[in-house]
BAFI-3210 file (N, C-alpha, C; in Angstrom, 3 decimals, decimal comma, padded with zeros to 6 digits):
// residues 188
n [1|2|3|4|5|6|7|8|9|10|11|12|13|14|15|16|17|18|19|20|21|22|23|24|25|26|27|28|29|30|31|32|33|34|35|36|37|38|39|40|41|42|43|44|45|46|47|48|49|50|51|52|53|54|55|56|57|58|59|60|61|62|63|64|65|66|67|68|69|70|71|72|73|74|75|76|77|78|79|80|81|82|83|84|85|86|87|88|89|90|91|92|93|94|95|96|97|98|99|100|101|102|103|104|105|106|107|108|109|110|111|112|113|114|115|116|117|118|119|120|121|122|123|124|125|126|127|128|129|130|131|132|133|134|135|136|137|138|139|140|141|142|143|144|145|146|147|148|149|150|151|152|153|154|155|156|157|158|159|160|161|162|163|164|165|166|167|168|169|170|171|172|173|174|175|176|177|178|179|180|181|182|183|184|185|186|187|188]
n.u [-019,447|-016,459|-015,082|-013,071|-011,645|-010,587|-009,627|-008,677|-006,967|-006,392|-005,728|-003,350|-002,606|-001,484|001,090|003,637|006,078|009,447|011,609|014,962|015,088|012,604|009,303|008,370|006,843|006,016|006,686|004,400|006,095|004,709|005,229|006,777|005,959|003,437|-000,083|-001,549|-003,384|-003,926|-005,740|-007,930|-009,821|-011,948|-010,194|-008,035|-004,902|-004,568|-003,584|-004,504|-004,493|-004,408|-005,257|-005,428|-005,089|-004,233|-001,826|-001,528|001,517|002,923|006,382|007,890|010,936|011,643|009,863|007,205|004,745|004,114|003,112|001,711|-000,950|-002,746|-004,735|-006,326|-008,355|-009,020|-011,629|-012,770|-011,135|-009,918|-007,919|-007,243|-006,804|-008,223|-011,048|-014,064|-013,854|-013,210|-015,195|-017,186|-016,032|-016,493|-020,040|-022,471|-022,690|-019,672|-017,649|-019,448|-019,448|-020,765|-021,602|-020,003|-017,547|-014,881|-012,150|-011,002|-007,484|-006,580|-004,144|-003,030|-000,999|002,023|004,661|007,453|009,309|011,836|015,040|014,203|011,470|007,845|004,850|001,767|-000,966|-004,539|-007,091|-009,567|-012,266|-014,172|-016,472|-018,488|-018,064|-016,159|-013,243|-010,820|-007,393|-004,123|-001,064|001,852|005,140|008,313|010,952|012,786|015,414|017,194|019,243|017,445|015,096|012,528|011,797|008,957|007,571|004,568|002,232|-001,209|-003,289|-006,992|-010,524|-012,729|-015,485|-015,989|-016,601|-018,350|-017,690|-018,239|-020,950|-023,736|-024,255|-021,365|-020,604|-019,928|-016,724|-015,911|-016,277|-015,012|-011,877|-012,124|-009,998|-007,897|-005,321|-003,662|-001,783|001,787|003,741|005,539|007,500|009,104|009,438|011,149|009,387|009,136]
n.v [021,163|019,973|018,796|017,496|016,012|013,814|011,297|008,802|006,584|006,046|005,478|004,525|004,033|004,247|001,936|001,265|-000,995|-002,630|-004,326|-006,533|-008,044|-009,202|-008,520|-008,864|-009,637|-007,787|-007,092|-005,348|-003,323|-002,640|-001,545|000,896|001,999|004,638|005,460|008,177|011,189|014,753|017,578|020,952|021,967|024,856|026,437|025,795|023,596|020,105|017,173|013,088|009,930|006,409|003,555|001,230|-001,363|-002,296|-004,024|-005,434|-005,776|-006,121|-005,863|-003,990|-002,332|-002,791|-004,284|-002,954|-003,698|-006,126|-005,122|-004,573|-003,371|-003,305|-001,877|-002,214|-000,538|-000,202|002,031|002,951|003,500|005,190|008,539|011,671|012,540|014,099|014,515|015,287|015,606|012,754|011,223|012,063|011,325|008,296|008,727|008,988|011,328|011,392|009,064|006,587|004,537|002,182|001,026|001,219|-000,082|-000,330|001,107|001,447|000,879|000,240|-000,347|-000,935|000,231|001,905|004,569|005,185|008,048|008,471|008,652|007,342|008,298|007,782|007,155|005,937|004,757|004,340|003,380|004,185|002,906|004,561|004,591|004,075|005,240|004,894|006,370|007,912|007,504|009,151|008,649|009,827|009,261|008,395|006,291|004,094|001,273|-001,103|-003,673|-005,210|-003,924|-001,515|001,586|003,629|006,882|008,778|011,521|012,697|014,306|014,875|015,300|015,500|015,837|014,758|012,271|011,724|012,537|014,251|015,072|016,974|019,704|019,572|020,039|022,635|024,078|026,090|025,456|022,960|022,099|021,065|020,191|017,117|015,730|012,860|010,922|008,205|006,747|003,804|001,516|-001,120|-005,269|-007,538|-010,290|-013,809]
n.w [009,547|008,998|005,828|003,105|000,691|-001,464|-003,191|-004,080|-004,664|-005,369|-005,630|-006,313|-006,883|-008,504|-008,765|-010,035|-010,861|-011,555|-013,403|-014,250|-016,695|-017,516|-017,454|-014,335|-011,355|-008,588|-004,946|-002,738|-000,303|002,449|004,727|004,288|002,448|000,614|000,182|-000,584|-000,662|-000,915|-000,872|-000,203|002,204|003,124|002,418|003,626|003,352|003,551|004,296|003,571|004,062|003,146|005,076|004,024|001,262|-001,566|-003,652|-007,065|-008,896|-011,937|-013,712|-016,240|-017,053|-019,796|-020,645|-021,478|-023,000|-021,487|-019,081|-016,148|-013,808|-010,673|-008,370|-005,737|-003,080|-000,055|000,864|002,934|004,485|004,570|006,348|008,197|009,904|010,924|013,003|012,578|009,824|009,128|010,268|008,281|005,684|005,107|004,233|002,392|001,239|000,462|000,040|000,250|001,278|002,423|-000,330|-002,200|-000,902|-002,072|-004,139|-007,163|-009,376|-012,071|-014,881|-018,015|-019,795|-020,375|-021,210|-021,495|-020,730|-020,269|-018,453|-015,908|-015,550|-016,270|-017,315|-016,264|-017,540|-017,342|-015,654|-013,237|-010,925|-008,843|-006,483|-007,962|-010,678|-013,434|-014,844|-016,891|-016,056|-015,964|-014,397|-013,440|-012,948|-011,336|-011,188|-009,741|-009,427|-007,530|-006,211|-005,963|-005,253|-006,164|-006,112|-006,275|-007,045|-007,054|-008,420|-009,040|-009,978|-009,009|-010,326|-008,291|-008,557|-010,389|-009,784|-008,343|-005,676|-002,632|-002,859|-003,237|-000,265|-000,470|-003,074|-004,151|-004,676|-002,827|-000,251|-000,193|-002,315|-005,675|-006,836|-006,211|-004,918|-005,634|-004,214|-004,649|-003,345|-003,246|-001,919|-003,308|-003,543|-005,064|-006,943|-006,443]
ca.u [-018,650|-015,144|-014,766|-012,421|-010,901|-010,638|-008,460|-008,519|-006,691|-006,419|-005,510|-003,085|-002,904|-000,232|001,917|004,123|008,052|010,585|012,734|015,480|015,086|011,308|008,070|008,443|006,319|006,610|005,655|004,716|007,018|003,435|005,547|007,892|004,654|002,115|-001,291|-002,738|-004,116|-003,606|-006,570|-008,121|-011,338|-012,104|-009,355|-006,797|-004,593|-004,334|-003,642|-004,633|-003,928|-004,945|-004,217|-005,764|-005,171|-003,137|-001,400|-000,893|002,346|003,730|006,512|009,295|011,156|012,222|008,765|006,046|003,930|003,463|003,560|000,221|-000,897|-003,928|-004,703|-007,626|-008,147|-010,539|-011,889|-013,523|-009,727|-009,027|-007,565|-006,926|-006,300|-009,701|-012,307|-015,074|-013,857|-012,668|-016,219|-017,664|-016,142|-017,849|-021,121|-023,194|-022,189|-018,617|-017,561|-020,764|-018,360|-021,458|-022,463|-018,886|-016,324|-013,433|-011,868|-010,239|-007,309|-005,508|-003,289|-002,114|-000,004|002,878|005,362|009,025|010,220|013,575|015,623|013,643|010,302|007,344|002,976|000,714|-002,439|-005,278|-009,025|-010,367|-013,482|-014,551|-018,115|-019,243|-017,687|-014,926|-012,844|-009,461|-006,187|-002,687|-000,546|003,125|005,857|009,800|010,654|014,560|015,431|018,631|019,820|015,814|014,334|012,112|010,660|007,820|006,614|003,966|001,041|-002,355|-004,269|-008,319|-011,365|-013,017|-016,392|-016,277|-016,443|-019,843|-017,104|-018,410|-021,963|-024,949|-023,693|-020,101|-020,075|-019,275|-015,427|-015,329|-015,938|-014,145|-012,040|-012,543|-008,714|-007,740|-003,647|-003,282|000,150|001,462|005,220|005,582|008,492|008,563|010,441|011,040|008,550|009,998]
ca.v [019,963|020,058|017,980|017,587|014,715|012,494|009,911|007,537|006,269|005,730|005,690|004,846|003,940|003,737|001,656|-000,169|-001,234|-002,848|-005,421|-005,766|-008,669|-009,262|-008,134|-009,557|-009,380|-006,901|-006,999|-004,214|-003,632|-001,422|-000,855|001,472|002,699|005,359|005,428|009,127|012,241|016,210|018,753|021,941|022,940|026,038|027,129|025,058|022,193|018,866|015,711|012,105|008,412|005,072|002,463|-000,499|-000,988|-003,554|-003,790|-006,530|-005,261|-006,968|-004,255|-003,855|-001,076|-003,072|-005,025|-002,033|-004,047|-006,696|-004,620|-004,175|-002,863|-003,469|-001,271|-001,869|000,439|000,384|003,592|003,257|003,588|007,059|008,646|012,634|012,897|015,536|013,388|015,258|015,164|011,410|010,286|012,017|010,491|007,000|008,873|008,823|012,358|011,441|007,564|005,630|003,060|000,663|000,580|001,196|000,086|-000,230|002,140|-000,054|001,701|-000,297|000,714|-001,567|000,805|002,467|005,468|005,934|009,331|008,717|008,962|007,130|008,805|007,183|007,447|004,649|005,044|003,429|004,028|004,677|003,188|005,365|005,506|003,610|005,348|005,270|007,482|007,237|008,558|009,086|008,621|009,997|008,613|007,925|004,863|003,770|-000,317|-001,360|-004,733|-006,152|-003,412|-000,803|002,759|004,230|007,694|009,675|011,896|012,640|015,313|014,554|016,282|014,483|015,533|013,517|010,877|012,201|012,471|015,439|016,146|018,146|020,989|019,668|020,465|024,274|024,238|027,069|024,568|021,765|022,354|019,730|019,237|016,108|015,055|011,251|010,905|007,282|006,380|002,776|000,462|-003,193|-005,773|-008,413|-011,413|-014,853]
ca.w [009,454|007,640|004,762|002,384|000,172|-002,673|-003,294|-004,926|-005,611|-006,597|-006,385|-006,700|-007,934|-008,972|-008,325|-010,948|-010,389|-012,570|-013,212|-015,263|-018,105|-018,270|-016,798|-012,996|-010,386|-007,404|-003,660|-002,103|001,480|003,088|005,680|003,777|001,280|001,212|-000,724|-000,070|-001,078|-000,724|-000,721|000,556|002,952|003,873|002,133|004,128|002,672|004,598|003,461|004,405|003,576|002,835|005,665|003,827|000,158|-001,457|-005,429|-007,908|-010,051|-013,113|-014,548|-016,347|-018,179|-021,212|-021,317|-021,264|-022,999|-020,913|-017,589|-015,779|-012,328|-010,410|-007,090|-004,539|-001,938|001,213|000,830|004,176|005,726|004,381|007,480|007,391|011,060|011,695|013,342|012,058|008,330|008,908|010,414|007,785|004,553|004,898|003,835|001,029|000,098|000,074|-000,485|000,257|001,062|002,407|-001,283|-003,017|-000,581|-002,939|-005,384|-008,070|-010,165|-013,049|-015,432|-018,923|-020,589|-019,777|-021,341|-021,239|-020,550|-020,096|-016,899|-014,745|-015,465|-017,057|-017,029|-016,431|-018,769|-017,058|-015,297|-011,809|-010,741|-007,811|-006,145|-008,960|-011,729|-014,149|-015,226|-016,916|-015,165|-016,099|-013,467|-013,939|-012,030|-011,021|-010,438|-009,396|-009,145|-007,332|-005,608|-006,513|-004,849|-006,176|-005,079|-007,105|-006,531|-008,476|-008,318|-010,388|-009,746|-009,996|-009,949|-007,065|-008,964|-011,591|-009,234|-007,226|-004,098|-002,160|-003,514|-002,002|-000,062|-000,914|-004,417|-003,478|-004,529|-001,686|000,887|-000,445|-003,485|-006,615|-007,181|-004,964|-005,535|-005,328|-004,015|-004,308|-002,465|-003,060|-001,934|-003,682|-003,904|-006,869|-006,323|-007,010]
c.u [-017,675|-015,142|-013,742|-011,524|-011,260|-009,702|-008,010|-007,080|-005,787|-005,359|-004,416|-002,467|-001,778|000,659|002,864|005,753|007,910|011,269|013,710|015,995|013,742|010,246|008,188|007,151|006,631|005,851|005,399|004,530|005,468|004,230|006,874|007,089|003,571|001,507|-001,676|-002,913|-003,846|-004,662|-006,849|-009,129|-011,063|-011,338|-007,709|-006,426|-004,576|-004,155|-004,078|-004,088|-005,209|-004,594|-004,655|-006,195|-004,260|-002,781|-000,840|000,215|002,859|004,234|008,000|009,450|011,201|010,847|007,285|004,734|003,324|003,376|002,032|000,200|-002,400|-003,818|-006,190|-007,672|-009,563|-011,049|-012,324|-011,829|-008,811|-008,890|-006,950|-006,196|-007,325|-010,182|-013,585|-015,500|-013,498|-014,251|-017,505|-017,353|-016,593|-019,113|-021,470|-022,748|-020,211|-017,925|-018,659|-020,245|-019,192|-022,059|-021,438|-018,091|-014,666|-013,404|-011,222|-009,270|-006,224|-005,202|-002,700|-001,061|000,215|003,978|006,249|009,267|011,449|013,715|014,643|011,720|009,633|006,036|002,572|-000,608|-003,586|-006,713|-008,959|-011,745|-013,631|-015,866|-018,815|-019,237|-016,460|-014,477|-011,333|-008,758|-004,797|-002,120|001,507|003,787|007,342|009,792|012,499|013,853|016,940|018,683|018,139|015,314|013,897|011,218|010,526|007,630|006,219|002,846|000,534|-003,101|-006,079|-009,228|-012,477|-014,731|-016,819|-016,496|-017,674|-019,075|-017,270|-019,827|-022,858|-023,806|-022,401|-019,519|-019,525|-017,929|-015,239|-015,583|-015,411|-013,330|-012,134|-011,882|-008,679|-006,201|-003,658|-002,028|000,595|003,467|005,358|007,228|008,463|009,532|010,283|010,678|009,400|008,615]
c.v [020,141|019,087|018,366|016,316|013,758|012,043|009,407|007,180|006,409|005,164|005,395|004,442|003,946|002,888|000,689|000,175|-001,649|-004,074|-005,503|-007,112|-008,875|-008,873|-009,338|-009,366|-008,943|-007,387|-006,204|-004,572|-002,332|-001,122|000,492|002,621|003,717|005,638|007,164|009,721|013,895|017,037|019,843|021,915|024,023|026,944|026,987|023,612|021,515|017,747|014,477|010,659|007,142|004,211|001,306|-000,081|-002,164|-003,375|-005,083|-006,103|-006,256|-005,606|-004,331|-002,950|-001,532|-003,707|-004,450|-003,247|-004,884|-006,774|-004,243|-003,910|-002,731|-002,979|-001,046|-001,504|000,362|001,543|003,902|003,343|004,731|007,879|010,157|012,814|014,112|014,182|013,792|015,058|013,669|010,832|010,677|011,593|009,108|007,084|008,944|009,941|012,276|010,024|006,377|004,399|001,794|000,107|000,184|000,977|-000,396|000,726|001,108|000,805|000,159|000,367|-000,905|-001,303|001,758|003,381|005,128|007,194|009,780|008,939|008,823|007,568|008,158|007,806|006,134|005,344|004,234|003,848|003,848|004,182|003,502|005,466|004,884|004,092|005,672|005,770|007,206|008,319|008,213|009,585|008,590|009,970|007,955|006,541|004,349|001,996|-000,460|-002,523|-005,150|-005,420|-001,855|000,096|003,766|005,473|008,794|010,195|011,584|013,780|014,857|015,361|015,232|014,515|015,213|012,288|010,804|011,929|014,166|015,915|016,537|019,186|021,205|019,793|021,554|023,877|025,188|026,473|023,412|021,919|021,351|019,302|018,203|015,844|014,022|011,202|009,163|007,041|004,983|002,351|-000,652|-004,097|-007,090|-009,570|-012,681|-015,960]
c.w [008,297|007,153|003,234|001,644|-000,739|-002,671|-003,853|-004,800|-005,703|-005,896|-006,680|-006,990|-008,245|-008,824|-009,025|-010,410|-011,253|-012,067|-014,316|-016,448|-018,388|-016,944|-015,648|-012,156|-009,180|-006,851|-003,370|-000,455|001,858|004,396|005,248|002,354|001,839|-000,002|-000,086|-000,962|-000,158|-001,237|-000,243|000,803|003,279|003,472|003,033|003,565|003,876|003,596|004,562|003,562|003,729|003,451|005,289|002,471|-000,473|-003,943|-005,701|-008,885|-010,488|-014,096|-014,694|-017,551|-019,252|-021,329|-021,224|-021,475|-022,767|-019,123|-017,257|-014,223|-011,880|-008,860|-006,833|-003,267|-001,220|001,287|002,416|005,325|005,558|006,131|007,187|008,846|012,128|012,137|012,561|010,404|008,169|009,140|009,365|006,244|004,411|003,724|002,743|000,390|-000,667|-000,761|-000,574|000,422|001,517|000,863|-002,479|-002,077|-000,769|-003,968|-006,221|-008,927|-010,619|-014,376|-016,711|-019,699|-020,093|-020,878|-020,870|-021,293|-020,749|-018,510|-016,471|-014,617|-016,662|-016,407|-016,464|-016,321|-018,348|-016,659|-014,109|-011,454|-009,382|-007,387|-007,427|-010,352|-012,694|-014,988|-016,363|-016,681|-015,765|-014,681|-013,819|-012,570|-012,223|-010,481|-010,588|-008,951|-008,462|-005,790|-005,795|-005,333|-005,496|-005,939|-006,452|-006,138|-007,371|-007,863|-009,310|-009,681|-010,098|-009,694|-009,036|-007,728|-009,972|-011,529|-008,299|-005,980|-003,955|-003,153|-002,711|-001,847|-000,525|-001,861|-004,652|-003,418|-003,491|-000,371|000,600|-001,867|-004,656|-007,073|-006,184|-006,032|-004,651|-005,336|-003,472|-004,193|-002,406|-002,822|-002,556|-004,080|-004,623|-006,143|-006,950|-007,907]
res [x|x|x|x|x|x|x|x|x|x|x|x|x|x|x|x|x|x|x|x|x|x|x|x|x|x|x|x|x|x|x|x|x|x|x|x|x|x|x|x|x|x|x|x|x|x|x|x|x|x|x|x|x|x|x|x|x|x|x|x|x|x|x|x|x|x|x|x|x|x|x|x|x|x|x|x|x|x|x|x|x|x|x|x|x|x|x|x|x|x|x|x|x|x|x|x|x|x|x|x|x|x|x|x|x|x|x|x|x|x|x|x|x|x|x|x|x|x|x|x|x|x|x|x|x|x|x|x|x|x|x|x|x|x|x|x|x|x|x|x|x|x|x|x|x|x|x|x|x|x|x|x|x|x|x|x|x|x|x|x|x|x|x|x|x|x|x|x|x|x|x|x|x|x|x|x|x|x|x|x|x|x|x|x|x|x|x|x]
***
């Protein structure tokens, strides 16, 4: 049985926008967004996604410090496109999602970079444990719409995703890239 995948997330997690006089509130357009993830089995990459997941953003460039981001994710709706690696993340070795089925990623503080690029400094709880993640990320605003997009790289076993036989990086490996593509647009 192929398996392969972490998430989170997160993951992802990420997902803060902008506005441009004070910390606003975003929507996110999910029809224009993607929550996933990028791994390898077997020694083949694949990626999958998140079709049920949802984000609270409050974010603005000039008001870091009162910009926050809150992302809960169905874990049980990770979707890779295998059947046998899709009907087997549910399980206890991978998400246990009848016992954990949410990932939770928020984020209170935020980095400037410059040009457009920033972090968000926050934690992961996954499977029942948390972690903390930086999540680096572009983010463009224009006519009151902005598009976020950032990875994170995690180690999926720091999160007990993939244990027993699946701890063996040579059948699953223990990077997982949270890849997060948001659209959003300025809440009133």
């Amino acid at each position: 049985m192929r398996l392969s995948y972490l998430f989170a997330p997160v993951l992802a997690a990420g997902l803060m926008l902008a506005s441009a006089a004070h910390a606003a509130t975003w929507i996110v357009d999910h029809g224009h967004s993607r929550l996933g993830f990028k791994a390898v089995a077997e020694g083949a990459a694949f990626e999958g996604t998140f079709k049920s997941w949802d984000a609270q953003i409050v974010f603005d460039p000039k008001a870091l410090a009162s910009s926050h981001v809150t992302v809960n994710v169905d874990v049980a709706s990770a979707a890779t496109g295998d059947r046998d690696r899709d009907d087997s993340l549910p399980a206890d070795e991978w998400f246990a999602v009848k016992r954990f089925p949410k990932a939770v990623f928020t984020a209170n503080r935020f980095v400037d970079h410059g040009g457009g690029r920033y972090e968000a400094i926050g934690e992961l709880v996954l499977k029942g444990v948390r972690r903390p993640v930086t999540l680096p990320f572009t983010l463009t605003i224009a006519n009151g719409v902005a598009k976020m997009q950032g990875q994170a790289s995690l180690d999926r076993t720091a999160f007990n995703v993939g244990s027993g036989k699946w701890s063996n990086p040579d059948q699953v490996a223990h990077a997982v890239t949270v890849v997060v593509d948001i659209t959003a647009k300025a809440g009133r």
